[in-house]
C-alpha positions in Angstrom: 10.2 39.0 -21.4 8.3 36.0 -21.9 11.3 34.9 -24.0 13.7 35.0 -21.2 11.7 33.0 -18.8 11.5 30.5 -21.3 15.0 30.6 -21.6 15.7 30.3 -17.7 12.5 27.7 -16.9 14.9 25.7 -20.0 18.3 26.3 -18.4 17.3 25.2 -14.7 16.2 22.1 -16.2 18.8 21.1 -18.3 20.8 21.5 -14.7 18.6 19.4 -12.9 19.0 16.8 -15.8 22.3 17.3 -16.0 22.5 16.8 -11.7 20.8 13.7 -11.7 22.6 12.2 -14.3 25.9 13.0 -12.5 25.0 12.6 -8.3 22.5 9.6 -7.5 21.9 11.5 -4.2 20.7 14.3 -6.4 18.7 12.1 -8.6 17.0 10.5 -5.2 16.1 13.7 -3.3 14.7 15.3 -6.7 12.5 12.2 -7.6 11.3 11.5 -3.8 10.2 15.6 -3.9 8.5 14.9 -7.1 6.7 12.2 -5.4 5.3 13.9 -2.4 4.6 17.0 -4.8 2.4 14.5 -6.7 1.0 13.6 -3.7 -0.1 16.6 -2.4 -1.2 18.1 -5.7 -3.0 15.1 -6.5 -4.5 14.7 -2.9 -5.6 18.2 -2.8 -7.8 17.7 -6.5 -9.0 14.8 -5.5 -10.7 15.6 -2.4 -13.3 17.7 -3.7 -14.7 15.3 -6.3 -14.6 12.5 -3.7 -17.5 15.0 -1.8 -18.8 15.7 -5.0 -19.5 12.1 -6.5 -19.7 10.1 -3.4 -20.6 12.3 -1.1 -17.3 12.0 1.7 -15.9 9.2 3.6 -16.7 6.0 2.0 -14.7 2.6 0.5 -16.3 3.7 -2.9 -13.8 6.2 -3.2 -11.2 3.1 -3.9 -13.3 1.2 -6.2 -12.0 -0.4 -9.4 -15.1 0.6 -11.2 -16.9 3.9 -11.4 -16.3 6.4 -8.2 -13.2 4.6 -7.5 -11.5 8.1 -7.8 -8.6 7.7 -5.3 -7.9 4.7 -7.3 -7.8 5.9 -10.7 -5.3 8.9 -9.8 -2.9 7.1 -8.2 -2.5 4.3 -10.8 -1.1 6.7 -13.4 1.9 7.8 -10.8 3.7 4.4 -12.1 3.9 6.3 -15.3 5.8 9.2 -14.0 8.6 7.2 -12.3 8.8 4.1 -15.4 7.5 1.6 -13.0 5.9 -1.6 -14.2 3.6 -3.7 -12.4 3.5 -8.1 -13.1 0.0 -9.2 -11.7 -0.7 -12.8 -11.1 -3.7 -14.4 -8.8 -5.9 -11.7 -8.9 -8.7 -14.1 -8.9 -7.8 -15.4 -5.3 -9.5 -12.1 -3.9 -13.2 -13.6 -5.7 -13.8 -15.0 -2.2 -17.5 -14.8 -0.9 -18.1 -12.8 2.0 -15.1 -10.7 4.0 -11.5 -11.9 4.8 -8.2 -10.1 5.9 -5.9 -9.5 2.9 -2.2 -9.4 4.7 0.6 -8.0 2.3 4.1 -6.8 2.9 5.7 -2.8 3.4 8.4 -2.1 2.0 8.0 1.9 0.9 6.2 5.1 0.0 5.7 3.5 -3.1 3.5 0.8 -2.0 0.3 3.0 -2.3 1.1 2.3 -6.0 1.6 -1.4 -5.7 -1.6 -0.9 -3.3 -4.0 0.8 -6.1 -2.6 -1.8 -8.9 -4.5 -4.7 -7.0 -7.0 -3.8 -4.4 -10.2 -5.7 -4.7 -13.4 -3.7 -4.2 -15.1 -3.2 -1.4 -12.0 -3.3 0.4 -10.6 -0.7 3.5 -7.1 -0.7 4.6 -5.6 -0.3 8.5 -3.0 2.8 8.7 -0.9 4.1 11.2 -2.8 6.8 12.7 0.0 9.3 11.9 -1.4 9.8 7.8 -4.3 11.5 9.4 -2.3 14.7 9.9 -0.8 14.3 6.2 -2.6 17.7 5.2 -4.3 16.9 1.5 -2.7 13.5 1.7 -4.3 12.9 5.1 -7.6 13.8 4.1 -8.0 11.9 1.0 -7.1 8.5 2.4 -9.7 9.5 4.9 -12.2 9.5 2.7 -11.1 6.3 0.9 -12.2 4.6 4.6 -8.6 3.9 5.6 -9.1 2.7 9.9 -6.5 4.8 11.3 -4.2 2.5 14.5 -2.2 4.0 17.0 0.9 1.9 16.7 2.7 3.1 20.3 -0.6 2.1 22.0 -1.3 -1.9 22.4 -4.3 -0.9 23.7 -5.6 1.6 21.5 -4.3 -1.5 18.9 -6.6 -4.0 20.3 -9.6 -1.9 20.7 -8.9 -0.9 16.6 -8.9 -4.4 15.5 -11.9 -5.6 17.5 -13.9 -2.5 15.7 -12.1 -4.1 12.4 -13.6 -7.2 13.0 -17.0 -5.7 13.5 -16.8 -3.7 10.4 -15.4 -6.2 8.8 -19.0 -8.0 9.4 -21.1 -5.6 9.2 -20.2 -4.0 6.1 -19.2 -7.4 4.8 -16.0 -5.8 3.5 -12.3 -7.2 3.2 -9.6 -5.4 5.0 -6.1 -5.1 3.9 -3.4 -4.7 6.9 0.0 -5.1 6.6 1.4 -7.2 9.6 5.1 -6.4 9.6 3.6 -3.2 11.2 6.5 -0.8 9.7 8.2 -0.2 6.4 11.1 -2.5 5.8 13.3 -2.1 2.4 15.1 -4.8 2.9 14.3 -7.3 0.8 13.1 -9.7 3.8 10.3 -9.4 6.0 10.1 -8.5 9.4 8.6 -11.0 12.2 4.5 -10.6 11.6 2.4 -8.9 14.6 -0.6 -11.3 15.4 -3.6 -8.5 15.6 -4.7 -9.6 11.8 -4.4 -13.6 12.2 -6.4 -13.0 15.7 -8.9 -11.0 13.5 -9.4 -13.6 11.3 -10.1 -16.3 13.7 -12.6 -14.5 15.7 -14.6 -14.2 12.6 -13.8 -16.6 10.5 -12.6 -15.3 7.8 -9.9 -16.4 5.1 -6.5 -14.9 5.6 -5.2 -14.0 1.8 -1.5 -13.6 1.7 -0.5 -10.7 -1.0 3.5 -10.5 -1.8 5.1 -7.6 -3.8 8.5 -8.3 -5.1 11.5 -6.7 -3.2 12.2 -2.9 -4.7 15.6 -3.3 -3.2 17.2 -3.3 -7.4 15.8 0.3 -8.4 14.5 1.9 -4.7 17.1 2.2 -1.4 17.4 5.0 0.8 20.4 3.7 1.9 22.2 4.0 -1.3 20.3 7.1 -3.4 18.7 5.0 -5.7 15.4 5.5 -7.6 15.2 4.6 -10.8 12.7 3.1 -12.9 11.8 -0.9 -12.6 9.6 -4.2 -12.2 7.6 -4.9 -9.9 5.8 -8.7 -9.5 2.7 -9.2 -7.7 1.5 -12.2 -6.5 -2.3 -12.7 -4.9 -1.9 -16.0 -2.9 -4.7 -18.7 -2.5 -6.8 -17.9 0.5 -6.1 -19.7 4.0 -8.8 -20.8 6.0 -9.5 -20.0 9.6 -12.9 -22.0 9.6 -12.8 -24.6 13.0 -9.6 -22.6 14.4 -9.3 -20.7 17.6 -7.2 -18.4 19.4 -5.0 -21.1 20.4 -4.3 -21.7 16.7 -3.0 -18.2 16.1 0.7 -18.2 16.6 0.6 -21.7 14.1 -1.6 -19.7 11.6 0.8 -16.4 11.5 3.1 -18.1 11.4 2.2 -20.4 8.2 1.3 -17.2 6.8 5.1 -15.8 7.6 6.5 -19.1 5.8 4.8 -18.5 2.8 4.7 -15.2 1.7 8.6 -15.2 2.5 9.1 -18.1 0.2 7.4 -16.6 -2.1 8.8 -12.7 -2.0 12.3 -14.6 -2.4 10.9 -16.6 -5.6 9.8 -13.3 -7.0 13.1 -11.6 -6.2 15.0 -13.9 -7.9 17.1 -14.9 -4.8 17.4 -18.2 -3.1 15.2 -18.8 0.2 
C-alpha cells in the first residue's frame, strides 16, 4: 500500500516536472502557488515563536541579530526559487538617529529583497489590505509593519504624521516605498510626497534603496519565473537638515532622479 502511494506521489511529480518544462504558464502558476504556500506555512510557524521569544508586536521580530525571527525565515525563500542577491552600500544605513529609507516595488518577491537588507530597528509602511492576509497578515503585524489606507488621503496623512512621531519617539528608521503600488516594469512610477514631507518635518535623512529590475526572470505578463540575480544598492543618505515644506516637491524629486539612474545602471539598460 505504502508502495503504491509512493509510486503515485512519484508519478504526479514527474508530471508536474514534466508541465513546467513544457508550458511557461504552467511553470508560473505552479511556482507563484508554491510561493504563497510558503507563505502561509511559514507565516503560520512563525507566529507562535514571535509570542514566545518577544512577546508579540514589536520591530525585534525583524532584527538581523537574535529574535529577528520573521527575518531569518524569509531569507532562506531565495533558496527555494534559485534567487541570488548582489549587496552593495549596506553601510549607508549606519546613520545616527532615525531617517526614512525609500526603496522601489516591483513584486511579491520584494519581501525577499526586503529581509536581504533591512537595517535594525527598522518598521516598514504597508497597505492596510495585508492585515486581512490570514497567517501572513498576522505575522507582519507583529514585525511592526504601520498599516495605510491607500484609497483614503486622509487616513494617508493622519498615518504618516503618526510615522513621524514614531519615528521620534522610538528613534527607529522607517522603510516606505513611494511609488505607492507594485510596478514590474522595469521603470518607476511618479513618487507620492507623504515620505519626503515626513522627512522634512523631522529632519531626518532620506536614504534611497534601488533593487535591480526583475523584469529578465519575473513577468506576469509573460509566465515567467525562473531563477536569477538580483543587485542591491543602499544609496548615500540625503539630507533634509535646513529644508522645509516648500522644498519638498525639489527633494522627491532629486530623490526620483537618482534612484532611476541608478535602477537603469543596475539593469544593464541605458537611462
Amino acid at each position: 500500500m505504502e508502495l503504491g502511494w509512493l509510486l503515485w506521489g512519484a508519478a504526479v511529480l514527474l508530471l508536474l516536472h514534466v508541465l513546467m518544462e513544457l508550458s511557461p504558464a504552467v511553470n508560473f502558476v505552479l511556482r507563484v502557488g508554491f510561493y504563497y504556500l510558503l507563505c502561509v506555512v511559514s507565516s503560520a510557524l512563525t507566529v507562535p515563536v514571535c509570542l514566545l521569544v518577544n512577546g508579540g508586536r514589536t520591530v525585534k521580530n525583524m532584527r538581523r541579530v537574535a529574535g529577528g525571527i520573521i527575518k531569518t525565515v524569509v531569507k532562506t525563500f531565495k533558496y527555494f526559487f534559485g534567487l541570488r542577491f548582489e549587496v552593495k552600500g549596506l553601510e549607508n544605513f549606519e546613520v545616527e538617529g532615525p531617517a526614512i529609507i525609500v526603496s522601489n516595488h516591483q513584486s511579491m518577491l520584494d519581501m525577499m529583497g526586503l529581509m536581504e537588507v533591512l537595517p535594525d530597528d527598522c518598521v516598514q509602511v504597508g497597505k492596510k489590505e495585508l492585515m486581512y492576509a490570514g497567517t501572513v497578515g498576522l505575522v507582519i503585524y507583529l514585525g511592526g509593519v504601520i498599516f495605510i489606507n491607500r484609497k483614503s488621503t486622509t487616513s494617508a496623512k493622519m498615518v504618516m504624521a503618526e510615522v513621524a512621531k514614531t519615528m521620534a519617539t522610538d528613534k527607529v528608521k522607517v522603510w516606505v516605498y513611494p511609488e505607492g503600488t507594485r510596478n514590474c516594469t522595469g521603470d518607476l512610477l511618479p513618487f507620492k510626497k507623504g515620505a519626503f514631507h515626513v522627512a522634512v518635518q523631522a529632519q531626518v535623512p532620506v536614504i534611497p534603496v534601488v533593487y535591480s529590475s526583475f523584469t529578465t526572470f519575473y513577468n506576469p505578463k509573460k509566465n515567467l519565473f525562473t531563477s536569477g540575480k538580483i543587485k542591491v544598492e543602499v544609496l548615500p543618505p540625503i539630507e533634509t537638515k535646513g529644508l522645509t515644506s516648500d522644498d519638498v516637491s525639489d527633494l522627491t524629486d532629486r530623490c526620483f532622479r537618482i534612484m532611476r539612474e541608478t535602477l537603469f545602471r543596475l539593469s544593464g539598460r541605458p537611462s
